[in-house]
Biopython code that builds the backbone (N, CA, C, O; Angstrom):
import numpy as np
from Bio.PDB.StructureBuilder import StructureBuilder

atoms = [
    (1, "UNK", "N", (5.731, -4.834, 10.971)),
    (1, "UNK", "CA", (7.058, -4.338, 10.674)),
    (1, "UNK", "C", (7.411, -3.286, 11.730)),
    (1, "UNK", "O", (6.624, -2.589, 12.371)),
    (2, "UNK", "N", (8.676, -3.306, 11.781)),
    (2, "UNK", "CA", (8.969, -2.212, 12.977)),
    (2, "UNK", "C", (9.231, -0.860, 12.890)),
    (2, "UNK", "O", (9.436, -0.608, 11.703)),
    (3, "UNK", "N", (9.326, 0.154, 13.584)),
    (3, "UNK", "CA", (9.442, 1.289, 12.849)),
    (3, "UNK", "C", (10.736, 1.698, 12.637)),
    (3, "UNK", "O", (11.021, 2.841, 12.281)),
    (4, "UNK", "N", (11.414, 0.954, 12.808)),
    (4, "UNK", "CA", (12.813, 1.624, 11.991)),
    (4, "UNK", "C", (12.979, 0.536, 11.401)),
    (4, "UNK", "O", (14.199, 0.377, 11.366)),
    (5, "UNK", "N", (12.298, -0.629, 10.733)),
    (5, "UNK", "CA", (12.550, -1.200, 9.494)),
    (5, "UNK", "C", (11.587, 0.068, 8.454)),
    (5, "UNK", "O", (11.980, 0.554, 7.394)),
    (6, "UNK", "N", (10.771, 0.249, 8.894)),
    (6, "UNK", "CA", (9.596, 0.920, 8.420)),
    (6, "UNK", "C", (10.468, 2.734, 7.677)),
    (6, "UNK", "O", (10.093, 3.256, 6.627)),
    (7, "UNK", "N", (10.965, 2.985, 8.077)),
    (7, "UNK", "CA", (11.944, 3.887, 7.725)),
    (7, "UNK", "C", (13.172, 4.074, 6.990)),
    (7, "UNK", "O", (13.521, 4.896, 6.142)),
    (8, "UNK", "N", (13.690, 3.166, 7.498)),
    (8, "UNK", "CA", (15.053, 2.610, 6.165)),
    (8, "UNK", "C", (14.100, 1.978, 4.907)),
    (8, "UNK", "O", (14.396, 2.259, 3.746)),
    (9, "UNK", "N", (13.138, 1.256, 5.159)),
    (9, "UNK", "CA", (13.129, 1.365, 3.883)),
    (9, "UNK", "C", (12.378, 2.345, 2.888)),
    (9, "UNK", "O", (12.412, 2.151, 1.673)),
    (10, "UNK", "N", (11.617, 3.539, 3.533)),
    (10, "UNK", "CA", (11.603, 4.871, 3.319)),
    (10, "UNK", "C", (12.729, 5.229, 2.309)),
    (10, "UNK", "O", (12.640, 5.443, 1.100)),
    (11, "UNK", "N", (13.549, 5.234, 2.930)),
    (11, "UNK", "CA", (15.157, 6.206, 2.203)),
    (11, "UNK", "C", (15.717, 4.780, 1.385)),
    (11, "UNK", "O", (16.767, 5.058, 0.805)),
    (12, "UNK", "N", (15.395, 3.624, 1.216)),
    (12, "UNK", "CA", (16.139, 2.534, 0.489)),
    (12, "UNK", "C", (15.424, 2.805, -0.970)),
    (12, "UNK", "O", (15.927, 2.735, -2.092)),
    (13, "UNK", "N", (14.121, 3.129, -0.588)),
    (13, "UNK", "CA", (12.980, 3.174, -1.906)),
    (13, "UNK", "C", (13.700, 4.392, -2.886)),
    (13, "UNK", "O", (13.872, 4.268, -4.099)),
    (14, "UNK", "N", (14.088, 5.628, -2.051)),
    (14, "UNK", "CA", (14.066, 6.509, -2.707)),
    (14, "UNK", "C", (15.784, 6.834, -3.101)),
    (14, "UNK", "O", (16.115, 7.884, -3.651)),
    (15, "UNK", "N", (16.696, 5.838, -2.751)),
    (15, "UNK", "CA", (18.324, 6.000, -2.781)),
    (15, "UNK", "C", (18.159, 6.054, -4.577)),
    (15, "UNK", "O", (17.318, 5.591, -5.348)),
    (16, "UNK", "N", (19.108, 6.664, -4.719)),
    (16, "UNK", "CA", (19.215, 7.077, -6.616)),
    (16, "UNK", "C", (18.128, 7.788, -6.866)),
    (16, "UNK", "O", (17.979, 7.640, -8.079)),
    (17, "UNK", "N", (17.257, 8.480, -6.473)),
    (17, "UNK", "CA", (16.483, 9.443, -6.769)),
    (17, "UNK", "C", (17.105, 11.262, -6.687)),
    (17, "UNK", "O", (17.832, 11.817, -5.864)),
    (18, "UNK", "N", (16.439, 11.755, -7.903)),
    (18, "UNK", "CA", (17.095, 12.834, -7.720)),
    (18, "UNK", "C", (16.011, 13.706, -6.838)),
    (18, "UNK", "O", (14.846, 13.928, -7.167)),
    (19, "UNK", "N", (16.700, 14.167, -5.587)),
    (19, "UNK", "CA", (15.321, 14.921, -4.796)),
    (19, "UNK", "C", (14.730, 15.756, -5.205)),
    (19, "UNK", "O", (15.228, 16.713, -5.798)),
    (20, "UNK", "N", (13.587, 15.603, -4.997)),
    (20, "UNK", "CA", (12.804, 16.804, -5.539)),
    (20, "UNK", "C", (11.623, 17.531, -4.740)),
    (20, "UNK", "O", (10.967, 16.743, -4.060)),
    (21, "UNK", "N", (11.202, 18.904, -4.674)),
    (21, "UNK", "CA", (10.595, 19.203, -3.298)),
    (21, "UNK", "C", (8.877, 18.246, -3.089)),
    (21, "UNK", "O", (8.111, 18.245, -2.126)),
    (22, "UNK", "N", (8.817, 17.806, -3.910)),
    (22, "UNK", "CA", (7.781, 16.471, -4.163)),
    (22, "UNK", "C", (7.727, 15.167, -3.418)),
    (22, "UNK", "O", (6.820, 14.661, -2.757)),
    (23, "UNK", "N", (9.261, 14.654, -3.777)),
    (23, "UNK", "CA", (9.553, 13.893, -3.058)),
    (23, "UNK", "C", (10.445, 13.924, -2.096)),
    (23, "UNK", "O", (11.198, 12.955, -1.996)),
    (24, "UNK", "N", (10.574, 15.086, -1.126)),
    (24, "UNK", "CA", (11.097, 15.437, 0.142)),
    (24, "UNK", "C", (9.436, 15.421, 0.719)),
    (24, "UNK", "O", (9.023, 14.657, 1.591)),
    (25, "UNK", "N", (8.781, 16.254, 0.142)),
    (25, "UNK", "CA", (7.324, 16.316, 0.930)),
    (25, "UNK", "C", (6.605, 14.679, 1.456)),
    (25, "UNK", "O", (5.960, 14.404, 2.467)),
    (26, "UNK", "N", (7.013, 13.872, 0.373)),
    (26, "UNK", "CA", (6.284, 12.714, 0.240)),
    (26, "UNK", "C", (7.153, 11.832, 1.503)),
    (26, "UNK", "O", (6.483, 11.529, 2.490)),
    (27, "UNK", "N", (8.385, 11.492, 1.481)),
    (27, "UNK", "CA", (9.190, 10.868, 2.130)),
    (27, "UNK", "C", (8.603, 11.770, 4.069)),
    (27, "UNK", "O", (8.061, 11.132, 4.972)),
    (28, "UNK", "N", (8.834, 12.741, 4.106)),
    (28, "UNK", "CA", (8.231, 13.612, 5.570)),
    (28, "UNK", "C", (7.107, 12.772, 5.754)),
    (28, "UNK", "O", (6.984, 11.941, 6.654)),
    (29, "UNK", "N", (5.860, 13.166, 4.378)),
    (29, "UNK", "CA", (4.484, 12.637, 4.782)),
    (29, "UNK", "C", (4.793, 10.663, 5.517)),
    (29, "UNK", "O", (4.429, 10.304, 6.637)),
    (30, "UNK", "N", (5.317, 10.011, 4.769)),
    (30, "UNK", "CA", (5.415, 8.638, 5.047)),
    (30, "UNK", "C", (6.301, 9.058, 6.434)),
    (30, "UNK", "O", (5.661, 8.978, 7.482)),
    (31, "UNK", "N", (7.308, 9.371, 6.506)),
    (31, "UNK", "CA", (7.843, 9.441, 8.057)),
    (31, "UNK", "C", (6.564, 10.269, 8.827)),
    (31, "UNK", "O", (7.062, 10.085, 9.938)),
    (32, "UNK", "N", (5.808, 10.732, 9.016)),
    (32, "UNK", "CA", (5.350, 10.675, 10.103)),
    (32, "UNK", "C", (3.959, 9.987, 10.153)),
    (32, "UNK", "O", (3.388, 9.632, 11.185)),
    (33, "UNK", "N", (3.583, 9.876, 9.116)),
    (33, "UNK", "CA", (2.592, 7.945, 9.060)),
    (33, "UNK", "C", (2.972, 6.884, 9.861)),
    (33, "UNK", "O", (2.415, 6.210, 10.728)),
    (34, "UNK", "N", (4.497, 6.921, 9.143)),
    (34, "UNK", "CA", (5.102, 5.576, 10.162)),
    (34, "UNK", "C", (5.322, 6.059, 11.605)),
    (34, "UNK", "O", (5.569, 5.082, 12.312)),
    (35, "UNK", "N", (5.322, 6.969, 12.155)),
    (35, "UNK", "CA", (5.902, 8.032, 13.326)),
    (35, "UNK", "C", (4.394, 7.522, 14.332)),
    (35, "UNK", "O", (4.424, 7.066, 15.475)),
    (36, "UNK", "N", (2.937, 7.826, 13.318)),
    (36, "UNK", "CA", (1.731, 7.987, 14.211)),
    (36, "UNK", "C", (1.303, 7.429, 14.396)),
    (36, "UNK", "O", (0.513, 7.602, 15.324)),
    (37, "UNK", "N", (1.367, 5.881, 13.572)),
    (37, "UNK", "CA", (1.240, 4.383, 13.703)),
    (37, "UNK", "C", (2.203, 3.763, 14.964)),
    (37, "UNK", "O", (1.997, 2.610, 15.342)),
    (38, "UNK", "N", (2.849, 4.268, 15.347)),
    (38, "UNK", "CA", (3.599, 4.080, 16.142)),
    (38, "UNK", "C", (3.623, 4.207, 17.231)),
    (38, "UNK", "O", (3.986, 3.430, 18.114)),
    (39, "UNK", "N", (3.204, 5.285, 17.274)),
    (39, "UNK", "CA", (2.460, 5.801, 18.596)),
    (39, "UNK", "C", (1.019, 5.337, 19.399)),
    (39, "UNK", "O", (0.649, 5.152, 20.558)),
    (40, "UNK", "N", (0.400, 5.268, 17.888)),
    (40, "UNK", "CA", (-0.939, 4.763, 18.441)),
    (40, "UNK", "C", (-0.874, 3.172, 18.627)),
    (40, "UNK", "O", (-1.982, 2.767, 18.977)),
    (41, "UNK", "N", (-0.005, 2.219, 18.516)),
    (41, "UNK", "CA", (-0.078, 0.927, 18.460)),
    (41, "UNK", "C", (0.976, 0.640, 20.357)),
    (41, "UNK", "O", (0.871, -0.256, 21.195)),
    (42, "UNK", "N", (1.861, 1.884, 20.300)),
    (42, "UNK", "CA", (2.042, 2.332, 21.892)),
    (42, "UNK", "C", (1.307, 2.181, 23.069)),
    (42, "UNK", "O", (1.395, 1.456, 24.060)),
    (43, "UNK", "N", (0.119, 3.582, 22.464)),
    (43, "UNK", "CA", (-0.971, 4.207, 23.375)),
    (43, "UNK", "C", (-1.825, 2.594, 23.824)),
    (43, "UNK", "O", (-2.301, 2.287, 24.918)),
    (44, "UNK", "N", (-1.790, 1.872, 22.680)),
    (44, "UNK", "CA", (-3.084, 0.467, 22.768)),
    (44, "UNK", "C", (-2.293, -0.033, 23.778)),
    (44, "UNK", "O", (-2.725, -0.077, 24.930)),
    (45, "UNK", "N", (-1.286, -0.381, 23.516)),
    (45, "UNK", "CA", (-0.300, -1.520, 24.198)),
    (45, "UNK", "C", (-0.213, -1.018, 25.467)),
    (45, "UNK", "O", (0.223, -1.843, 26.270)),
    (46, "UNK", "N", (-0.471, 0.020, 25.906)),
    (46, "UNK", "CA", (-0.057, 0.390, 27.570)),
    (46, "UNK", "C", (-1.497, 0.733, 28.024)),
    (46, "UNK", "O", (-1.581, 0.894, 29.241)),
    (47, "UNK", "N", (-2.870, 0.910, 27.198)),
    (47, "UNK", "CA", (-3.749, 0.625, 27.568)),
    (47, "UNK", "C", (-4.484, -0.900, 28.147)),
    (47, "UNK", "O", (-5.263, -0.918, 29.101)),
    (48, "UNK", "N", (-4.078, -2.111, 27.392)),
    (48, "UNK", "CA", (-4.178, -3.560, 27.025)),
    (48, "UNK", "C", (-3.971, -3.628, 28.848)),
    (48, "UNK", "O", (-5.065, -3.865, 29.359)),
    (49, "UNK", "N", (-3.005, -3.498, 29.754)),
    (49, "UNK", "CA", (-3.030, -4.128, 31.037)),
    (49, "UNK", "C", (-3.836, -3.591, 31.899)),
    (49, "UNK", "O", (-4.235, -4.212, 32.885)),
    (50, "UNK", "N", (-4.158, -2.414, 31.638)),
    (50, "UNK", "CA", (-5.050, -1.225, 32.644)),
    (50, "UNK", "C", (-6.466, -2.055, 32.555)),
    (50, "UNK", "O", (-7.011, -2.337, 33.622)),
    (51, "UNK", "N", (-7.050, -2.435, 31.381)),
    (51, "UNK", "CA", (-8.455, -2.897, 30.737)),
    (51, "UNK", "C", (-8.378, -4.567, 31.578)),
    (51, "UNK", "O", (-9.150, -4.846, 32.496)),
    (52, "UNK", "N", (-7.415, -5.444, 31.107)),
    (52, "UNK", "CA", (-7.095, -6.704, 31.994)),
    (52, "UNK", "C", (-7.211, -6.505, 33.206)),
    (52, "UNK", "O", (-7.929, -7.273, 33.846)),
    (53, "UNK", "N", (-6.406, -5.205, 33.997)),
    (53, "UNK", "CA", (-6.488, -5.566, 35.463)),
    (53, "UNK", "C", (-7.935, -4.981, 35.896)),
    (53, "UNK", "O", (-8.467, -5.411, 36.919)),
    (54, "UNK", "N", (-8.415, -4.225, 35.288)),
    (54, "UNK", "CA", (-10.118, -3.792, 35.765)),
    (54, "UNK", "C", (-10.943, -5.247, 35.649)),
    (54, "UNK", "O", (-11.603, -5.498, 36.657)),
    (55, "UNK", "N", (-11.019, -6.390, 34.422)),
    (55, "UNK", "CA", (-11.590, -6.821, 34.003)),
    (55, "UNK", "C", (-11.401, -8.289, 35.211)),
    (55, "UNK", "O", (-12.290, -9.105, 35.453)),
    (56, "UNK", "N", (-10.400, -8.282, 35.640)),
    (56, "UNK", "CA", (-9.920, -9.421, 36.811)),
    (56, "UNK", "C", (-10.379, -8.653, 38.340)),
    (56, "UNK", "O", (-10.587, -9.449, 39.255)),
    (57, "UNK", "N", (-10.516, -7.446, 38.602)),
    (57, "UNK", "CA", (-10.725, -6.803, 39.653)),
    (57, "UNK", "C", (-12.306, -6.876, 39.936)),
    (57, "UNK", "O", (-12.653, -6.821, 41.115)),
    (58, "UNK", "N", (-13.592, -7.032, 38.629)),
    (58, "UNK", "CA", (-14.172, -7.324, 38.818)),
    (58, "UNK", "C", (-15.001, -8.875, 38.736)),
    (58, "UNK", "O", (-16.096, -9.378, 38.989)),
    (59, "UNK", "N", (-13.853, -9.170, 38.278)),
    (59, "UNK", "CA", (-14.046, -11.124, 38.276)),
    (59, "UNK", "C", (-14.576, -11.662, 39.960)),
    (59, "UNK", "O", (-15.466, -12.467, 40.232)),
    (60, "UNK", "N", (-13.656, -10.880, 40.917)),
    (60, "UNK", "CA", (-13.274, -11.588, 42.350)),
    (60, "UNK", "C", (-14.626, -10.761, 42.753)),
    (60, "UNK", "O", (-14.467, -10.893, 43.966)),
    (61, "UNK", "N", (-15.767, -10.049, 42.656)),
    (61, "UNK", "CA", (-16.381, -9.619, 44.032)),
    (61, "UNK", "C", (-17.604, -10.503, 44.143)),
    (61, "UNK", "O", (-17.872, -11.408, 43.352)),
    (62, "UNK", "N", (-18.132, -10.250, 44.920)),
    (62, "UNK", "CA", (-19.250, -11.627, 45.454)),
    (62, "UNK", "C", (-20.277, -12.243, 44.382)),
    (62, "UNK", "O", (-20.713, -11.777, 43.329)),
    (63, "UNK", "N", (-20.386, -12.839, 44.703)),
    (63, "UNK", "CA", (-21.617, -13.993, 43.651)),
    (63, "UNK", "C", (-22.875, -13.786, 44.611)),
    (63, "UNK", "O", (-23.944, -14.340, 44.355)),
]
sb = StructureBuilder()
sb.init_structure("model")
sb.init_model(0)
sb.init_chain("A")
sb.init_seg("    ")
for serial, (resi, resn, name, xyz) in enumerate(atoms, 1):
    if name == "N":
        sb.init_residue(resn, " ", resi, " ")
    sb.init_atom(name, np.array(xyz, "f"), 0.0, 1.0, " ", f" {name:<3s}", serial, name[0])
structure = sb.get_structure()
């Protein structure tokens, strides 16, 4: 899921709720869950070509 599906439906779950400092805390905690998942699935993804091009760089040297 993406992270701004991942977020709307954050605030869809909680629409007709009366806020409460409980569930302001709780809704923050899940936004930045979804925030750090996000990041770290980033960090992999721009690691993933660095690891490929080492792994082909040592494919080619002599036999």
């Amino acid at each position: 899921m993406s992270i701004h599906k991942s977020i709307v439906q954050v605030f869809e779950n909680n629409m007709g709720n009366r806020i409460t400092p409980e569930l302001a805390a709780g809704m923050v905690r899940s936004l930045i869950d979804i925030l750090a998942a996000g990041v770290q699935q980033q960090a992999q993804a721009d690691d993933a070509p660095q690891q490929d091009a080492g792994q082909q760089e040592g494919s080619h040297g002599m036999v």
